[in-house]
C-alpha positions as CSV (number, residue, x, y, z in Angstrom):
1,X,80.9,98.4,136.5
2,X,77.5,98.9,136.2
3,X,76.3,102.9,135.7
4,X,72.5,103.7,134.8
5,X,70.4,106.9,133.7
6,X,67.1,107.4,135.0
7,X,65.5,109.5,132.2
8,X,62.1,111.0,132.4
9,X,61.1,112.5,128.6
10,X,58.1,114.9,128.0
11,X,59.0,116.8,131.8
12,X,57.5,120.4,130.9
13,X,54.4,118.6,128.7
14,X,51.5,119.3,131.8
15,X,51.5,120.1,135.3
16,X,50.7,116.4,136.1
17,X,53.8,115.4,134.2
18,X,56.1,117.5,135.9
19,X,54.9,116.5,139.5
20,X,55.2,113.1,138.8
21,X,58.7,113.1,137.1
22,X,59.5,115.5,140.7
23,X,58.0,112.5,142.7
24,X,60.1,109.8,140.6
25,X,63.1,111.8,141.1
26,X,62.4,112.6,145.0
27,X,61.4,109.3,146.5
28,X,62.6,106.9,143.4
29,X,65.6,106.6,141.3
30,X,65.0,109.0,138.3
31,X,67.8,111.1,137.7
32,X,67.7,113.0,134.4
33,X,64.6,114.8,132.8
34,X,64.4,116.0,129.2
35,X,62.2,119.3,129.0
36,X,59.5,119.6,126.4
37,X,60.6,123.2,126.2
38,X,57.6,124.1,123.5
39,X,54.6,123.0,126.3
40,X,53.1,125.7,128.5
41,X,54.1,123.8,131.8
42,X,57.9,123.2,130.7
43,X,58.8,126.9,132.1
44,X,56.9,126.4,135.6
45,X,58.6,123.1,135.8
46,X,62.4,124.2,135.4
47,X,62.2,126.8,137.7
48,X,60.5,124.2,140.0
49,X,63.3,121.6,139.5
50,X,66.0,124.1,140.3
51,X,64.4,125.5,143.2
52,X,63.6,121.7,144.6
53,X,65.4,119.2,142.9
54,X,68.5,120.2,142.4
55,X,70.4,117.0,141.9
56,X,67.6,116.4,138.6
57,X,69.5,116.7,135.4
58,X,67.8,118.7,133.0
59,X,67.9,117.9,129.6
60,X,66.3,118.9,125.9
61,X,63.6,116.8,124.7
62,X,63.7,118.2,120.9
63,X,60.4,118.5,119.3
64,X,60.1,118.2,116.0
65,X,56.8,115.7,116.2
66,X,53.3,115.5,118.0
67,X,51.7,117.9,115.7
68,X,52.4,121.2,117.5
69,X,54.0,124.9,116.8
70,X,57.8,125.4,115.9
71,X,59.6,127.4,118.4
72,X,60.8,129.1,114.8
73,X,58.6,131.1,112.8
74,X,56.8,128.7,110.6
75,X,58.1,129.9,106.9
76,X,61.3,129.4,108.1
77,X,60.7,125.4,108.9
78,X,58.4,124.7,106.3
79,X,59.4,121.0,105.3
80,X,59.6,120.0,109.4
81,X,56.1,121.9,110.2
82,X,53.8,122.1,106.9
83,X,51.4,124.4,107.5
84,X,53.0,125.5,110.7
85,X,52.4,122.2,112.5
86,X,55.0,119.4,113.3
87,X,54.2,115.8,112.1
88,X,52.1,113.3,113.8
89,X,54.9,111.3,115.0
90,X,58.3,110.3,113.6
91,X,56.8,107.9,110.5
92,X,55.1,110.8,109.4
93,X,58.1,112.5,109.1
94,X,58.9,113.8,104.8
95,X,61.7,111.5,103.8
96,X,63.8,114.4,103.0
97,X,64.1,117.4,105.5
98,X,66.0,120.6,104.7
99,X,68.9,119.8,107.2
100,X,69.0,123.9,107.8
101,X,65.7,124.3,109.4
102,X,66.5,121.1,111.5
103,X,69.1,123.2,113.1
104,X,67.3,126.4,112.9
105,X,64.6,124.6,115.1
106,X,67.0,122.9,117.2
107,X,69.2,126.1,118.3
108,X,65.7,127.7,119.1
109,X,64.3,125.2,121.2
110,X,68.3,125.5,123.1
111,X,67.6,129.0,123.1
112,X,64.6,129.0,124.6
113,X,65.6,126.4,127.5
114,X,68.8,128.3,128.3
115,X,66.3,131.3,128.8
116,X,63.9,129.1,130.7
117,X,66.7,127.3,132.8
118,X,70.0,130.1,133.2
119,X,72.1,127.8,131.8
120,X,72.5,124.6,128.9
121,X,70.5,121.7,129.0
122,X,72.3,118.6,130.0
123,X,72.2,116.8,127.4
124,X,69.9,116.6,124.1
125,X,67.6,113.9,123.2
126,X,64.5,114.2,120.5
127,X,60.5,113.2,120.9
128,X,59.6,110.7,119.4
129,X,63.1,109.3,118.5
130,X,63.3,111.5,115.6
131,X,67.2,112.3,115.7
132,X,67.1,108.7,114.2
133,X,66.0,110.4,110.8
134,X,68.8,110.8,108.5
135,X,68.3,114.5,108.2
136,X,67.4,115.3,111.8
137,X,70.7,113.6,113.4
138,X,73.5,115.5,111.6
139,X,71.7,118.5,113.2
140,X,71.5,117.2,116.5
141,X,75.4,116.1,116.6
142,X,76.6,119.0,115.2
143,X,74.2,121.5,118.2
144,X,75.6,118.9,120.9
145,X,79.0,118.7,119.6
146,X,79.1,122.6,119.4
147,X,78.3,123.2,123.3
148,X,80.0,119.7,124.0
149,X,76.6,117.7,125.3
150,X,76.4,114.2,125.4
151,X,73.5,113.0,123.6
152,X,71.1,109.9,123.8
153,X,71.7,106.9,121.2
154,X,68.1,105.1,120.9
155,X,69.9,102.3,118.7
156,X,73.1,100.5,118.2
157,X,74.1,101.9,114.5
158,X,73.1,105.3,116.5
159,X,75.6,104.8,119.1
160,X,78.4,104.2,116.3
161,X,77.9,107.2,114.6
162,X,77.1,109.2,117.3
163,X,80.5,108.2,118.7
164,X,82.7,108.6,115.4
165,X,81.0,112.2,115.7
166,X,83.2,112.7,118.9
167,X,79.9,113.2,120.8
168,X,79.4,110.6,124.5
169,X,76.7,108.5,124.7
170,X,75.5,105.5,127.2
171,X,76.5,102.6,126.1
172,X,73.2,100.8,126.2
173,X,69.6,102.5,125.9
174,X,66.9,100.4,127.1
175,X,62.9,101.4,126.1
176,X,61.7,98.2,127.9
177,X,60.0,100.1,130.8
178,X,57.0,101.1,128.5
179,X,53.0,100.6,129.0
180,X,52.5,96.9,129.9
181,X,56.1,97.3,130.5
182,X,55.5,99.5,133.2
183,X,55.3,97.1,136.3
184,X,58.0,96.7,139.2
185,X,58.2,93.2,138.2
186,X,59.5,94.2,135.2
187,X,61.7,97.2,136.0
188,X,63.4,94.6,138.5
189,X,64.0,92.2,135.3
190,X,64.9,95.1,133.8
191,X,67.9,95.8,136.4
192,X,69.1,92.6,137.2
193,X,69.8,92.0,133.5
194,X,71.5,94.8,133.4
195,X,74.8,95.3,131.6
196,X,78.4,96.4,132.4
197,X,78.7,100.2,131.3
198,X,76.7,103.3,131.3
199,X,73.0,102.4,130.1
200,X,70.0,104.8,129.6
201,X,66.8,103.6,131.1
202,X,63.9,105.6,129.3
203,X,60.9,106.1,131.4
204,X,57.3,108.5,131.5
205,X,56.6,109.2,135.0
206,X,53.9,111.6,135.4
207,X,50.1,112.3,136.9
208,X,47.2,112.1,134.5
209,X,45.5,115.7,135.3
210,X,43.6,116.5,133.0
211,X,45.6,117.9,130.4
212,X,47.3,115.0,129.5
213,X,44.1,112.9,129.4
214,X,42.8,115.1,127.0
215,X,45.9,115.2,124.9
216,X,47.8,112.1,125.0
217,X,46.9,108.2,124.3
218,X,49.6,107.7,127.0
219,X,48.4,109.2,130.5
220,X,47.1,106.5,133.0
221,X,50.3,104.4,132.6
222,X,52.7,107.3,133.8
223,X,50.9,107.1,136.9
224,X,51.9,103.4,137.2
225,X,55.4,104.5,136.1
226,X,55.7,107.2,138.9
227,X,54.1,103.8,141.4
228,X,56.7,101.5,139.8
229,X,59.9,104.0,139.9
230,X,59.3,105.0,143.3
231,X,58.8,101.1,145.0
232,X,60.6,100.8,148.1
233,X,62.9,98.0,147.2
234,X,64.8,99.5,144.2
235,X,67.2,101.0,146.0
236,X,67.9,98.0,148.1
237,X,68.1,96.2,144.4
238,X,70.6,98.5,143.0
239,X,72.8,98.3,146.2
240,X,72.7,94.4,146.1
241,X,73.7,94.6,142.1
242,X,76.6,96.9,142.2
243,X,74.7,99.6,140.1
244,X,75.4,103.3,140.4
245,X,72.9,105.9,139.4
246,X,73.8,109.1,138.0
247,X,73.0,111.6,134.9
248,X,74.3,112.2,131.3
249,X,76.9,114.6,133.0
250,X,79.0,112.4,134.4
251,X,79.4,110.2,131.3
């Protein structure tokens, strides 16, 4: 049997991003979204989801990269924020974190979503991919396995020990559907090589406004993500290949 996530990272980054993850969800087959719950639009765009998209999985997209402010005071996360900024991007992460403000970060940025949302996020992924760093993914089983969240494996050896942790994760995670990767053509290719059990299809949907041009290297292509996701013969696709959409919940 064939089962596949739909997961929009970065919902919660701009206004843009959040409309487009809505349209992806709406009128294509995205099903999860992972909130960026340190951005000024992430609150604006969970209250948004519940009150219009109720069947969107909401998720946490830990931050603990992209060179912005800790949810947690900045003393208190000094090796994960020097000089009260996050790291560029995962390979400018120390080699050694203090595992304690890992999960000092992490439970705030839960804190703050259960505040933003009314209730747990649905599962817990990380920006960036930086629960792959030996000191960030101890703390990110051990918040998940505490509140019993399934969690995103971005690599095989992930899966494995995510797993022996007792936590549930896809079976397959696929990153294919990424800037020139972006096109139906390849999103079809994409499905109809698709494995038997639950796989995680990461994707960007969003609107360049101009917030995210002026932030982010990566803004036009989430438009052509939002075109791709929402093309008019996916869902025919999916019906002809026996696969079933859903969210992390049902895993």
């Amino acid at each position: 049997m064939k089962r596949l996530i739909v997961n929009a990272d970065d919902f919660g980054r701009t206004p843009g991003v959040n409309a487009g993850t809505l349209e992806a969800h709406r009128n294509g087959i995205v099903t999860s979204a992972t909130v960026m719950v340190l951005e000024p639009a992430a609150e604006q765009g969970i209250r948004e989801a519940l009150a219009s998209a109720p069947e969107l999985e909401l998720g946490l997209h830990v931050v603990l990269t992209g060179g912005g402010f800790p949810a947690s005071p900045a003393a208190a996360v000094a090796t994960i924020a020097p000089e009260g900024r996050f790291a560029r991007d995962a390979k400018a992460l120390p080699a050694r974190i203090d595992r304690e403000e890992v999960r000092r970060e992490i439970e705030a940025q839960v804190e703050r979503f259960t505040l933003f949302a009314g209730r747990l996020p649905s599962h817990l992924d990380s920006h960036h991919h930086a629960a792959l760093h030996p000191d960030v993914e101890p703390a990110l089983s051990a918040a998940a396995r505490e509140r019993r969240l399934p969690v995103r494996a971005s690599s095989f050896a992930a899966r494995e020990r995510l797993r022996r942790a007792g936590l549930r994760t896809p079976d397959t995670f696929l990153d294919g559907f990424y800037a020139e990767g972006a096109t139906v053509a390849n999103l079809r290719a994409i499905l109809e090589g698709l494995l038997d059990g639950a796989s995680e299809l990461m994707c960007h949907p969003g609107f360049p406004d101009e917030q995210l041009l002026r932030g982010s290297s990566y803004a036009r292509e989430r438009g052509q993500e939002v075109e791709a996701l929402c093309d008019p013969g996916l869902r025919a696709l999916l019906e002809r290949l026996g696969i079933e959409l859903l969210g992390f919940s049902r895993l």
